[in-house]
C-alpha positions as a printed Julia matrix, in Angstrom:
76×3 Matrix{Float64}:
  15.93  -10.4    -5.62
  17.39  -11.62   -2.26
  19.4    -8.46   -1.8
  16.39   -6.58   -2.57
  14.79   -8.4     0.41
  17.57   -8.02    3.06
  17.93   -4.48    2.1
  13.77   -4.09    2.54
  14.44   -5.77    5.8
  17.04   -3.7     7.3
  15.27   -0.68    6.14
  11.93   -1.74    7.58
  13.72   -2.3    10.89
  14.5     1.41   11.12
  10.89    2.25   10.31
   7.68    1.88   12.46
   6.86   -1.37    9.87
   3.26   -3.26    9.51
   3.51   -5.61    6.97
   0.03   -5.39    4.99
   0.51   -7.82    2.32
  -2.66   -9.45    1.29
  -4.79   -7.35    3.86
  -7.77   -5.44    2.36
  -8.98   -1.95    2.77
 -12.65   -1.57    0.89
 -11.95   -2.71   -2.51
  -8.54   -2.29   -2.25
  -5.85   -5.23   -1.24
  -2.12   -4.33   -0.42
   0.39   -6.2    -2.72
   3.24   -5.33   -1.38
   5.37   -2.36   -0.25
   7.34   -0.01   -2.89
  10.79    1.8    -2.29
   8.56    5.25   -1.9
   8.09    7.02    1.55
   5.78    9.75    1.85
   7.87   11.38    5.52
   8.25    8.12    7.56
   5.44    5.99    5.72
   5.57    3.48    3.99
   4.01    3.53    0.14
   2.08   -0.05   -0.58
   1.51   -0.96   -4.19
  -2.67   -2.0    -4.44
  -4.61   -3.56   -6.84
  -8.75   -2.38   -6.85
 -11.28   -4.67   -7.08
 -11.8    -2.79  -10.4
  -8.55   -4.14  -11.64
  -6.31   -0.69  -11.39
  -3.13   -0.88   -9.48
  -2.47    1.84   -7.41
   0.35    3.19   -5.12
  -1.19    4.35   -1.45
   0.69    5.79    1.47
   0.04    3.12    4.11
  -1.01    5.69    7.07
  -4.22    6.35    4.31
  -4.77    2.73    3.68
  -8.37    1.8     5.25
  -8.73    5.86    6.6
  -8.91    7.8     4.01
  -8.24    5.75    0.71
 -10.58    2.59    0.14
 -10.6     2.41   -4.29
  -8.85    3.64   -6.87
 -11.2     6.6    -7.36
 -13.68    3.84   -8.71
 -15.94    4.0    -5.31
 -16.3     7.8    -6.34
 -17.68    7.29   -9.43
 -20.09    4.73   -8.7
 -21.24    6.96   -5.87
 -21.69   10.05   -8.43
């Protein structure tokens, strides 16, 4: 788990890095970063007030993304 860390680290030194852990974006709330870029982003692993985990690409966090897909359908 440790290397996992310092190898997160050094990677997030070479990228433009915002840690969002525990921040939320609607009914979404960023658990914590994956291993997946989309380009240069970073891709957070989030958990919906509905309960569904999904993964978002940070730069969309807040913007463009703010559920699951549940805000949608309550909407509809």
């Amino acid at each position: 788990c440790k290397e996992n860390q310092k190898s997160f680290g050094q990677r997030t030194k070479q990228l433009n890095f915002k840690d969002r852990t525990g921040l939320r974006y609607g009914r979404l709330i960023a658990l914590y970063p994956t291993n997946k870029r989309a380009g240069t982003n970073i891709i957070w692993h989030c958990r919906c007030d509905c309960g569904n985990e999904i993964d978002v690409d940070g730069s969309q966090l807040g913007v463009h993304v703010f559920s699951c897909g549940c805000l949608r359908q309550d909407m509809a």
